[in-house]
C-alpha positions, 0 to 999 in steps of 0.5 A: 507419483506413479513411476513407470507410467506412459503417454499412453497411460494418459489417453483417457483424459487427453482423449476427452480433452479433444473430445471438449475441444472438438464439441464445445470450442467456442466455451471459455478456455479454462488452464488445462490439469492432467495429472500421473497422479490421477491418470484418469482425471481431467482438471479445467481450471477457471481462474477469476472467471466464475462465468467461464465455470458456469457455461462448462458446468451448464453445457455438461449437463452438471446440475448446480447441486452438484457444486461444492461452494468453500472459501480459502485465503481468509474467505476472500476467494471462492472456490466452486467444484463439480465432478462428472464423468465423461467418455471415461475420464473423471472429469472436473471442474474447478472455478475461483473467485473474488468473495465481494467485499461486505457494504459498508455499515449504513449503506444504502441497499 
């Protein structure tokens, strides 16, 4: 943890956070992360909602090959990521989502 820092220390990501709000308020309203830890970065965390990911990740201008793809829980959730740097701040996406459940043997494709 870093000890000793400041609302102020923060302004980077909550500066761009106003800048989002202000510019792309009509997009999905993602859980919000800054962190002491990380006083230049800014989380937007989408959580079962893939498509709230992919219309910040498509208005930001960040190319899909620029998303991380892993599964955790057993590979049961997906977890898509994408970094971009924006008016300063590191800014992060971060979307989770169900991992579809396999078609039963036989199935009709």
């Amino acid at each position: 943890m870093n000890k000793g820092l400041t609302l102020d220390d923060l302004a980077v990501p909550l500066r761009v956070l106003r800048l989002l709000a202000a510019d792309f308020g009509h997009l999905a309203a993602p859980e919000i992360f800054v962190s002491t830890i990380y006083p230049d970065r800014l989380e937007l965390r989408f959580h079962d909602d893939l498509s709230g990911f992919e219309m910040w990740r498509d208005a930001l201008d960040i190319v899909p090959d620029a998303v991380d793809y892993r599964e955790q829980g057993g590979g049961r959730t997906r977890v898509l990521k994408a970094s971009a740097a924006y008016a300063g701040a590191v800014l992060v996406l971060i979307g989770y989502g169900d991992v579809p459940a396999p078609a039963p043997v036989g199935a009709a494709a």
